[in-house]
N, C-alpha and C positions, 0 to 999 in steps of 0.2 A: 420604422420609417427612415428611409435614407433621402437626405436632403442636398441638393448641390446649387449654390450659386455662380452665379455666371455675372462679371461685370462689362457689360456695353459699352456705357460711358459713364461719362460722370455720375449720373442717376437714375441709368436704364440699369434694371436686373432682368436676369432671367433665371426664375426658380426651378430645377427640375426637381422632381419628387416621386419614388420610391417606393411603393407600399409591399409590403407580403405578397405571395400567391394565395391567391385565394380569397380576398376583400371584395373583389369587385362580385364575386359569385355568393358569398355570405350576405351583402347590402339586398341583392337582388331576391334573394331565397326571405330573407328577412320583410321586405317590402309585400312577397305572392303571400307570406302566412301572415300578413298585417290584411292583405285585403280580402283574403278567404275569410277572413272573422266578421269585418263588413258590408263586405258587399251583395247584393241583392242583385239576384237573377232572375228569370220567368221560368218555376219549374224547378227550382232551389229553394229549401228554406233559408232565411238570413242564417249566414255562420255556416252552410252547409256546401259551398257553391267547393267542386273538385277545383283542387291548385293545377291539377293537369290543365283544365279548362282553361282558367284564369292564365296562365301560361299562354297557349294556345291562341286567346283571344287577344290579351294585353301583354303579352311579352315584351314587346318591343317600349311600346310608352313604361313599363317598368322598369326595363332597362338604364332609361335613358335615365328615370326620376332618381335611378339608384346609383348614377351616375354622378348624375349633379350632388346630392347627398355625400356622397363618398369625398367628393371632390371639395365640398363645402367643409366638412368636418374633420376634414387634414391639412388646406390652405392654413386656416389662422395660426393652427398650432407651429406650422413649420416656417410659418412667417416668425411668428415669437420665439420659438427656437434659434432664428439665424438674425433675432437682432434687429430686426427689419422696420422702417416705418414706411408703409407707401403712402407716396402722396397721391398716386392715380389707383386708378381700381384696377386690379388685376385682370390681365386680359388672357386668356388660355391662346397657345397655338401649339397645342397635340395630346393625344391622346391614346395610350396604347394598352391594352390587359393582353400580356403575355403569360407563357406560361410561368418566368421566373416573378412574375410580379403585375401590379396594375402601376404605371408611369404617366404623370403628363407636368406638361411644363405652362408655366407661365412670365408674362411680363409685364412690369410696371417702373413706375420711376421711383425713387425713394424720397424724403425729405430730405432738403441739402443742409449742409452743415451753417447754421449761422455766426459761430461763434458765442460769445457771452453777452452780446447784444447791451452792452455797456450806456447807457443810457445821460450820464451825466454830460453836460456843458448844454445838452437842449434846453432851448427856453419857447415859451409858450405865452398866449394870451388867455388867462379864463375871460372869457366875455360876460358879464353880467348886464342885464336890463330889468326893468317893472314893466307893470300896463300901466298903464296911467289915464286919468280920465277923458282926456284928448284922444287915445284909442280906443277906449270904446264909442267918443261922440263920431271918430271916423269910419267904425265898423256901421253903428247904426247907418249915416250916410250911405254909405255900400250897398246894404241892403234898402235902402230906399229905392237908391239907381237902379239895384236887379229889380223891383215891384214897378217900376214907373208904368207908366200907361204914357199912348201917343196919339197925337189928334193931327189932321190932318190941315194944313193950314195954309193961302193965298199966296204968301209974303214970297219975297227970295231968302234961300238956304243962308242959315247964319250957325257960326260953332254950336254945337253940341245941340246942333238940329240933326234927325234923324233923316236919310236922302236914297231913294230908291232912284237908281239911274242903270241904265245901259248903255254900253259901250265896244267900242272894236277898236283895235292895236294893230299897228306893226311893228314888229324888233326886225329891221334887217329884212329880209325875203321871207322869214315868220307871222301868219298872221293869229291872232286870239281873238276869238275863235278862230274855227280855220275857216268859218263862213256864217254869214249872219251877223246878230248881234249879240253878249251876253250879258244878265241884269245880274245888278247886285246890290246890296245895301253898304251905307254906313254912316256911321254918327262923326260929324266932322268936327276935327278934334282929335279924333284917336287915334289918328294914324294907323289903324287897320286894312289900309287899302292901300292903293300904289302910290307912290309919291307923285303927284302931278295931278292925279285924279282930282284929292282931295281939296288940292288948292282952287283946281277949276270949278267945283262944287261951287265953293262962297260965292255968295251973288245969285246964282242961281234958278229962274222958277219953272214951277212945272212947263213941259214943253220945252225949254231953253236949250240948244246945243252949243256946244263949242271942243274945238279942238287944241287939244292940250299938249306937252311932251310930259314922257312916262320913265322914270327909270326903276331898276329893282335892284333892293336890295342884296350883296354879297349871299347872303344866307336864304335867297331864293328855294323853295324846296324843288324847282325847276333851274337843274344848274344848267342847262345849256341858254337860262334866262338870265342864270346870277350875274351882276353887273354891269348888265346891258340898258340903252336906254333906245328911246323908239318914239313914236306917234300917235295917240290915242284921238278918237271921237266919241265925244261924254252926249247924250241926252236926258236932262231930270224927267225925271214918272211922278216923282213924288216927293212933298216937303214934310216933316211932322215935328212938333213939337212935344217936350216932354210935360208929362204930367204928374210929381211925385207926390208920393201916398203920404197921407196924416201916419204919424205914429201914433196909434187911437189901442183899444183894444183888441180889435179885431185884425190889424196889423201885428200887434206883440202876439196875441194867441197862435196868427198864422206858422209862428218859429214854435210851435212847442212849448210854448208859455201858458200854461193855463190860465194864471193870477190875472193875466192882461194887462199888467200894472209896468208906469216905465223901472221901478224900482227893480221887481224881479226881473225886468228884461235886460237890465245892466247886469245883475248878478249873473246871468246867466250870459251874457257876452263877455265876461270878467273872466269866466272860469274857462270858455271856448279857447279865448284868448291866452289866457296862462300855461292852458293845455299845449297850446300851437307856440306857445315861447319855449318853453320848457323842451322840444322836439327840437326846436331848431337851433338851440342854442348846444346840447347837446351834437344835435349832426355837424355843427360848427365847429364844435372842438373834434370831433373825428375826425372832419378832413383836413385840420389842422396839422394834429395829430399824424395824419398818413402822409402829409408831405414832407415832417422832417422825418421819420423814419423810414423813407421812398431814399430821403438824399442822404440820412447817415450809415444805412443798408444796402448801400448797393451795388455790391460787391460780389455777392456770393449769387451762383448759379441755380436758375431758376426753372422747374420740369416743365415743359413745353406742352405733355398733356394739359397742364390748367392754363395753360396761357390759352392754347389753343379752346377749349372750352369756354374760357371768359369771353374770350372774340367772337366764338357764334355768341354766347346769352348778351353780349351789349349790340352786334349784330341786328339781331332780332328783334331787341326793347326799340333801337333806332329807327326800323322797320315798322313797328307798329307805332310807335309816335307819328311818323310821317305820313302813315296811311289814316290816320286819325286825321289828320290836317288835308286831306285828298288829296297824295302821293299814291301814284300809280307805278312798281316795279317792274320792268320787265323781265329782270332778272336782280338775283340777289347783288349787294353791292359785296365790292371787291373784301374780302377779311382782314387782306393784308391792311386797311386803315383803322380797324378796330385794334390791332396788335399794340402798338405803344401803349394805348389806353391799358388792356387789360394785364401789358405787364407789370404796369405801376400797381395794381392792383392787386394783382397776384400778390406781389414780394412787399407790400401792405400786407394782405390778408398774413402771409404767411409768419411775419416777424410778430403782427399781434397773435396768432395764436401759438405760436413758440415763448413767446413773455407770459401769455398765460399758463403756457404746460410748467415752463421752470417756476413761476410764482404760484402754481396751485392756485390759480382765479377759478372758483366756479360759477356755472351761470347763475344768475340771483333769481330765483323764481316769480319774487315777488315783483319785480322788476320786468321781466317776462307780464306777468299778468298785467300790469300797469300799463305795457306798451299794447297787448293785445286792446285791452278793453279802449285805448286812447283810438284805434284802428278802427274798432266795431264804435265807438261815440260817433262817429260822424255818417252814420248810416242810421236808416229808419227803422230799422229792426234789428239792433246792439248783439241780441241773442243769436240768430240767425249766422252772421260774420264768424261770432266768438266758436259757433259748430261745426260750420265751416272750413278756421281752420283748424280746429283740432282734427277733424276727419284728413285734410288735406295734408301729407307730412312733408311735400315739396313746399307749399306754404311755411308752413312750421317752423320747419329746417331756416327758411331764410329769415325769418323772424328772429328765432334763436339767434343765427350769428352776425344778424346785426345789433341787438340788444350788450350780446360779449363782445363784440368788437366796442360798442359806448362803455360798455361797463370797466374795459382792456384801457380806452383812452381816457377818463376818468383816473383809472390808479396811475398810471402815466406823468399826467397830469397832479400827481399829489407829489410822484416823487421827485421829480427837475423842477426847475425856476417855474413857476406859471406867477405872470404878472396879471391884477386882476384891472379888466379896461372893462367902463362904463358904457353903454349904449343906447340909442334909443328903442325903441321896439322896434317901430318902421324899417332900421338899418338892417335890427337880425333879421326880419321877416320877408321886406321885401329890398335887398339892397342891389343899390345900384348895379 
């Protein structure tokens, strides 16, 4: 096998590669006496079918299968022959079986050089917190709020009254709807609605109209809305009051609790809890972690295939967020504003697993199954998820390298300054 590299640029290769005369014809000969042994024909006994046939019928698809094969089982080696680490997948552009030889080339980018990725004068914060029994008297709460019941009631709308109203806008020569009225709900207080709306609410009783001003906020998922303000006409439909549930037994048993009892229902929102500290305190120290080796890494030249890559997959994730939210696309949004994002990420990703290949980190399995199972706990059928993803290996795959990337900012973390800061749960969990 005769191999030749070709340098592009800084990290583009182009492999050409060499084989004998006579491979591409051996793969293929090799493949027709592989499927004359199993294949079944109508009027053939199995093993008996003529390779003339077989030829004749599937040449072509054998060709190609013995192509790809050929082609598979000489890349790696001539990749590891010339030294090579690609960071993108090899892309073929030609292919030729002459008579001096079967040839085809490829290209990819390589891993760039980072240096010895020296690690010392970083300093860090280990975060540490508890649950404490204040969080779980706030969890119970929560789940009271999700269970409440609401009753329909005379009075005028007062906070954390629940308020069915319908209303129509103008921003400018804009109207919402563009005709008619549209109804909505919300609980005042939460600011879940437009700002102006909400205020007009209070006081409010069924039948009531009034005209309010509307504005929206920056991060409008309608930017030709985002911080515009306008004109609203509000009429209430409806007033309700909430009605929260006993913490009885048949409230505990509803979560999964069998005992019914409030004792096991702590135990069991203790361990939820701990589970959900323990992820987040971790993901904390990752991104901590990636932003001083973003700012002490950044230097060295990064392959534009994964940047390019990472822009559609954050792309996309942004995409279905907003469509989740009832964003309507007419078209994809521009990639160029996903690019900064995904090259801070990229040249992250890449310097942790470069500190894991020179420190021989490997993935801790156990640690792995710890995080699977934390994934499949929060779903009604644990088993189901955990099959899931083991079937799925694009799942897999992203579980793995987020579990070594914790495991990568962890040792990290052992070996520079990490100063250890107290917290409360509420900050790691839901902070400002």
């Amino acid at each position: 096998m005769q191999v030749a590299v070709e340098n592009q640029s800084a990290l583009k290769r182009k492999l050409s590669i060499n084989l004998p005369a006579g491979q591409l014809d051996q793969a293929i000969a090799s493949q027709i006496q592989q499927a004359s042994r199993t294949m079944n024909l109508k009027g053939f006994r199995p093993g008996k079918v003529p390779m003339q046939l077989i030829t004749q019928r599937y040449g072509k698809q054998i060709r190609q299968d013995a192509t790809e094969q050929l082609i598979r089982s000489s890349l790696g080696p001539a990749i590891e022959q010339e030294k090579l680490r690609p960071a993108t997948t090899p892309a073929i552009t030609s292919i030729n079986d002459e008579a001096d030889g079967f040839k085809f080339e490829v290209e990819f980018e390589i891993m760039p050089e980072m240096g010895d990725l020296d690690l010392s004068g970083i300093e860090l914060e280990r975060e540490v917190a508890d649950v404490m029994d204040s969080d779980i008297d706030a969890m119970i709460e929560n789940l009271r709020l999700q269970r409440r019941s609401w009753s329909d009631v005379s009075r005028a709308a007062a906070q954390e009254d629940l308020v069915s109203f319908e209303f129509s806008a103008k921003i400018g020569e804009r109207l919402m709807p563009e005709s008619g009225v549209e109804r909505a709900a919300t609980i005042v207080g939460s600011k879940a609605t437009l700002a102006g709306i909400e205020e007009a609410l209070v006081g409010m009783s069924v039948d009531d109209e009034k005209d309010c001003s509307v504005s929206f906020p920056a991060e409008h998922r309608d930017a030709e809305l985002a911080n515009k303000t306008g004109d609203a006409h509000v009429k209430v439909l409806k007033v309700q009051t909430a009605k929260m549930p006993e913490v009885d037994a048949q409230f505990i048993q509803s979560f999964g609790v069998p005992e019914g009892t409030p004792e096991a229902f702590r135990v069991e929102i203790r361990s939820n809890l701990a589970r959900e500290l323990k992820s987040a305190l971790s993901t904390r120290l990752r991104a901590q972690v990636t932003t001083k080796l973003v700012e002490r890494f950044a230097s060295f030249e990064l392959p534009d295939g994964l940047i390019q890559e990472d822009a559609k997959s954050l792309r996309a994730q942004a995409m279905q967020n907003a469509q989740r939210q009832g964003s309507v696309f007419n078209q994809e949004p521009d990639l160029a504003s996903f690019l900064d994002a995904a090259k801070r990420r990229v040249r992250a990703g890449l310097v942790l697993n470069e500190l894991a290949r020179k420190h021989s980190l490997k993935l801790d399995q156990r640690r792995l199954l710890d995080a699977l199972n934390a994934i499949a706990s929060t779903y009604e059928d644990p088993s189901e998820v955990i099959a899931m993803y083991r079937k799925d290996n694009n799942l897999l795959a992203g579980l793995q390298g987020r579990v070594m990337e914790e495991q990568v900012a962890d040792w990290i973390a052992e070996q520079v300054q990490a100063r250890e800061v107290k917290r409360a749960f509420s900050e790691v969990i839901r902070p400002a």
